[in-house]
C-alpha positions in Angstrom: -23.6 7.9 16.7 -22.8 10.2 13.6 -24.6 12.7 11.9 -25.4 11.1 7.8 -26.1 12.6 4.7 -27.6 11.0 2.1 -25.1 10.2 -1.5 -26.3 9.6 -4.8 -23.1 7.8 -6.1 -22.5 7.3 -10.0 -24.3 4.2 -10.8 -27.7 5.6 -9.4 -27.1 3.6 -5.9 -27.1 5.3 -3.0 -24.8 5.8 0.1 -23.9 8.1 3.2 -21.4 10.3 4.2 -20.6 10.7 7.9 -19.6 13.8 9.5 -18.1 12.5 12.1 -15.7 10.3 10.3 -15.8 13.4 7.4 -15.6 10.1 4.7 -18.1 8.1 2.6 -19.3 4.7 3.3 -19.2 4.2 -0.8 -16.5 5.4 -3.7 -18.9 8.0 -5.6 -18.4 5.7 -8.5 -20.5 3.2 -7.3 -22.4 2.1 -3.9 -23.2 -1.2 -6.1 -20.1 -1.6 -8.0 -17.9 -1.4 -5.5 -19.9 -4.0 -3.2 -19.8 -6.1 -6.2 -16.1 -5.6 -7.5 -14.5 -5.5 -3.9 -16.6 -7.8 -1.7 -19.0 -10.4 -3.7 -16.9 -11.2 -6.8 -13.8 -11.7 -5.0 -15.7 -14.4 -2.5 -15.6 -16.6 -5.0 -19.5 -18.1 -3.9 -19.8 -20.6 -5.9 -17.3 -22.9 -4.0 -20.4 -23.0 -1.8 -23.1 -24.3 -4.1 -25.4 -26.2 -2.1 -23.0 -26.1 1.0 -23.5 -24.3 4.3 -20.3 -21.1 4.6 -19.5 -19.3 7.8 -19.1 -15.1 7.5 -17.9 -12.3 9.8 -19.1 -8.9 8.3 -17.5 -6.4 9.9 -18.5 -2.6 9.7 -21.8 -3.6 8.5 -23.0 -0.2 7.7 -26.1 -0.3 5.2 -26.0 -3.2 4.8 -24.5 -3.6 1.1 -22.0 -6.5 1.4 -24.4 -8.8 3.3 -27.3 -7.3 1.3 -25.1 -8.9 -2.6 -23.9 -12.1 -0.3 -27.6 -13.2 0.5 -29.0 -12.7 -2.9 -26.0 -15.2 -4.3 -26.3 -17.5 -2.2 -30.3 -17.6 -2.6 -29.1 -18.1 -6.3 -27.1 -21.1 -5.5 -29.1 -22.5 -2.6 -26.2 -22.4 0.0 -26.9 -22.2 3.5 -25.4 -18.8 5.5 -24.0 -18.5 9.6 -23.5 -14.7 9.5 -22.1 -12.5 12.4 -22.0 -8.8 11.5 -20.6 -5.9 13.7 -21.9 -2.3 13.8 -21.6 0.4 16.1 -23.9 2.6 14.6 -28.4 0.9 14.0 -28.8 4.4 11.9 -27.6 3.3 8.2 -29.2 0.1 8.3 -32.8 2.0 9.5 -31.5 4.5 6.6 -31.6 1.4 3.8 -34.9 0.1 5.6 -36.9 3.1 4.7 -35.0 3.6 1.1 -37.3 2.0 -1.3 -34.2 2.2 -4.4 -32.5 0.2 -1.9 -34.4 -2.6 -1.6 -35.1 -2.6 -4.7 -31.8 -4.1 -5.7 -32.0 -7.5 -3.4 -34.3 -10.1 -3.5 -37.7 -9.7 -0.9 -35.6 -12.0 2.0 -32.9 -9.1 2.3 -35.6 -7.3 3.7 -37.0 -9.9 5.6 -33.5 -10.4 6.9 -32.5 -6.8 7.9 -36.1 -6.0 9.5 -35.3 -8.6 11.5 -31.8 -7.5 12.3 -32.8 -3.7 12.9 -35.6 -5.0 15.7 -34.2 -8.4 17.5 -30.1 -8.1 16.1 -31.4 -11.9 14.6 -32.5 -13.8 12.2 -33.2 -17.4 11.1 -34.9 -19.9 9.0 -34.1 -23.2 7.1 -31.4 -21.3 5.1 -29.8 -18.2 7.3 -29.0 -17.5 10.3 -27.8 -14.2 11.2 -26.9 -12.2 14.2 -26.2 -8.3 13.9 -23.6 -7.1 17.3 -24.1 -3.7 18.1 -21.6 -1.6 19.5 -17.6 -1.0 19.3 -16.4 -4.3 17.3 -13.0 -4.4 19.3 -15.4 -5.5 22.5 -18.3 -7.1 20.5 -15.9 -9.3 18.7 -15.0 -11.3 21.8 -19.0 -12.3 22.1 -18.4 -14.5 19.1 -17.9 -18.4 19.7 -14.2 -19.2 20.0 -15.1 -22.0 18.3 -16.4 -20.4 15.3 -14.0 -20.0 12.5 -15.2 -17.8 9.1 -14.9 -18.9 5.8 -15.3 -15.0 4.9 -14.4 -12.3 6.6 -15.4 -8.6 5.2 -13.7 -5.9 7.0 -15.1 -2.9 5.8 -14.8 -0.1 8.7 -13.9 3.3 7.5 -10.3 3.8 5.9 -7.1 3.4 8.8 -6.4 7.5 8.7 -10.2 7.9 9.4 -10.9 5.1 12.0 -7.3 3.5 12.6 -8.9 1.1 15.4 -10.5 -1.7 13.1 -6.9 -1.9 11.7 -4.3 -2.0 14.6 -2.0 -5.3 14.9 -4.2 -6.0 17.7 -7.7 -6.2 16.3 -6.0 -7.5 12.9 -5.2 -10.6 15.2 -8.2 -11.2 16.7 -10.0 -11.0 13.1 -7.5 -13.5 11.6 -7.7 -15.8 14.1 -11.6 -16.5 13.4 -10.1 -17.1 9.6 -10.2 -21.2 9.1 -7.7 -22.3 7.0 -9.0 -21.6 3.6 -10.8 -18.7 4.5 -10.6 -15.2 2.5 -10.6 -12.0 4.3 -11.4 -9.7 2.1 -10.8 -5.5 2.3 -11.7 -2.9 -0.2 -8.1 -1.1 1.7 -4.8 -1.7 -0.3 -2.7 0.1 2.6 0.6 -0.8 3.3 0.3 -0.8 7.0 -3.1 -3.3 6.0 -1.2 -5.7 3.7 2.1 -5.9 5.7 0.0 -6.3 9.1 -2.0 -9.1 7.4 1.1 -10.7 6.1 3.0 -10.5 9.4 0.2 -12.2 10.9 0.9 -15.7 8.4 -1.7 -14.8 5.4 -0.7 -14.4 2.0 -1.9 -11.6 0.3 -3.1 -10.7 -3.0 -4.9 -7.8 -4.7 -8.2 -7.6 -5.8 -7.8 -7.1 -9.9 -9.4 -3.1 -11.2 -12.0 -3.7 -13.6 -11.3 -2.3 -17.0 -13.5 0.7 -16.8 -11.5 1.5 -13.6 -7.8 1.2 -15.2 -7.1 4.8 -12.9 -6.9 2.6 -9.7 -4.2 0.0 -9.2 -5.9 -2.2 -7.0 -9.6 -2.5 -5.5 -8.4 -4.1 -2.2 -7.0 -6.7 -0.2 -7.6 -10.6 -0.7 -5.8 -12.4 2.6 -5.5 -15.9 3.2 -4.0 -18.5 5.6 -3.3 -21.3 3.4 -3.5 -20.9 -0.2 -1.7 -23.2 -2.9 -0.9 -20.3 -5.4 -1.1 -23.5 -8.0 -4.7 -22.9 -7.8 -4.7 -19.3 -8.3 -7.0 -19.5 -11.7 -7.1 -16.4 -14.4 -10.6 -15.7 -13.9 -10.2 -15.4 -10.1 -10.8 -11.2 -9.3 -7.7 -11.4 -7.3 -4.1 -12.0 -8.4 -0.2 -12.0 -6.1 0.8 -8.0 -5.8 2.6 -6.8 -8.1 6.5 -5.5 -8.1 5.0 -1.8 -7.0 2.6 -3.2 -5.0 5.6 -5.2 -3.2 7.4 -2.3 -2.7 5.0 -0.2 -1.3 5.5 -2.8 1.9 9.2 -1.7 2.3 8.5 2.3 2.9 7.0 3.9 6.1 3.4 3.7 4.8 3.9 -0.1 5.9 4.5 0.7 9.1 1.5 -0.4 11.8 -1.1 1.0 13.5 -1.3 -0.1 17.3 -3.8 -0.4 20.3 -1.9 -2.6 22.7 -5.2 -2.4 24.9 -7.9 -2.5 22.2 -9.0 0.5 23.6 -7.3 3.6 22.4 -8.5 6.5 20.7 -8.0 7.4 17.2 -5.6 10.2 18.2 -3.5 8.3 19.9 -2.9 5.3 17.4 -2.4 7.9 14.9 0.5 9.6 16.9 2.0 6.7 17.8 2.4 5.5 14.3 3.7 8.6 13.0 6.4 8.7 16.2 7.5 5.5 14.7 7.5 6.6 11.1 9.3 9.5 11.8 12.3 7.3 13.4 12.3 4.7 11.0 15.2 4.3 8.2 12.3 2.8 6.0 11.8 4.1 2.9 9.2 7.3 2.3 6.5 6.7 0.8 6.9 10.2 -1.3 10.0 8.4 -3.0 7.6 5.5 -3.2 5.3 7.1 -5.2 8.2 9.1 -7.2 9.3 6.4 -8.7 5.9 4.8 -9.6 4.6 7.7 -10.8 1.8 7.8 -8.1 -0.4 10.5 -7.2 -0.5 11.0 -3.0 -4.6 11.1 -3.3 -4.5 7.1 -5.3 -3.0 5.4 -2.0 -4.4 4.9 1.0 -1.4 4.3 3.1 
């Protein structure tokens, strides 16, 4: 679909950049680190020790996130029903032929992904996989109705890049494959994101910056349909937003992205939204960021 160029990101994983998107599929801190930090950790996988778990990957990409859930849960011998969603078969034949990335995963991620790249499926005694090519907004309605996820990894390019994976619309369709204690989890912290999410009956919470990363506020977006924040533990990696995260929900960065039809392009969401931004009393998000002393460049709004 996209022309790619090979990244060699700061923890000696590597990564792509696509032209036609003009963004990176990793932060150049960390291919690795931030599958780990934003997707794995905040599962929480070992509430599925020895148990079977249900998992929606979308934006599959090279295959990181799926690539760090399979070698947990081989770990913990837990039993995997995954549906992905790609448009694009080039990054994952991209981490096929990288030796450095294979390297990382235990022999069955390869197994796994060959077997994706030439029949979109896999399956034995402990996974079973299926990889939907194409536009997700379509490919999404090919899933059971019946199936509901007990993860959910949305993971498509950032909303100002590719707004459609993150319209009210395809938000709903997502959360509606959520069960009731399922996580959906997002390395995006935008406003339009979070409030979007919440609107739709999930409580949100943000995933908790490591301690080498103290210049980011937040590494993404935990959302859930029913959570008891009694349980919310200290050593979970994600915690309720904070006051300026709160805030950030009242200004115009909060309001949504839409595609009434599912099938608009990425110009027109994006003039839409700024047609209604521009006529909204809301608060700016310049003020926003004023009085939190925020950089424009550390928000993703």
């Amino acid at each position: 679909m996209s022309e790619l160029i090979e990244v060699l990101t700061k923890d000696g994983s590597y990564s792509l950049k696509s032209i036609f998107f003009q963004e990176n599929f990793h932060s150049l801190l960390g291919a690795l680190e931030e599958t780990r930090l934003k997707f794995t950790a905040p599962s929480n996988l070992q509430r599925f020790k020895g148990k079977s778990l249900n998992v929606l990957d979308i934006c599959f990409g090279l295959g990181y996130n799926t690539a760090s859930l399979v070698n947990e849960l081989i770990k913990q011998n837990s039993y995997l029903n995954l549906y992905a969603l790609e448009i694009d078969k080039n990054p994952l034949n991209y981490s096929l032929g990288n030796e450095s990335f294979m390297k990382l995963w235990a022999p069955k991620v390869k197994t796994i992904f060959e077997s994706l790249y030439r029949k979109n499926y896999f399956e034995d005694q402990f996974f079973k996989c299926s990889l939907l090519w194409g536009d997700a907004r379509e490919k999404i309605n090919i899933i059971p109705s019946s199936m509901k996820f007990d993860l959910i990894y949305l993971d498509g390019f950032s909303p100002q890049k590719c707004p459609q994976l993150w319209t009210i619309e395809f938000l709903s369709k997502v959360t509606e494959k959520l069960n009731s204690q399922g996580y959906l989890i997002t390395y995006s912290s935008s406003a339009a994101v979070r409030k979007t999410l919440r609107n739709l009956g999930l409580e949100i919470f943000t995933i908790k910056p490591s301690f080498k990363n103290r210049n980011f506020w937040s590494h993404g977006t935990v959302a859930i349909s029913k959570f008891d924040r009694c349980e919310l533990k200290p050593n979970f990696n994600f915690e309720k937003l904070s006051l300026m995260e709160e805030e950030h929900l009242l200004t115009k960065a909060s309001i949504p992205y839409r595609d009434q039809g599912l099938n608009s392009s990425k110009e027109d969401i994006i003039s839409r939204r700024l047609d209604e931004q521009f006529s909204s009393d809301l608060l700016s998000t310049n003020k926003w960021r004023e009085k939190w002393g925020m950089t424009k460049l550390s928000v993703k709004s």
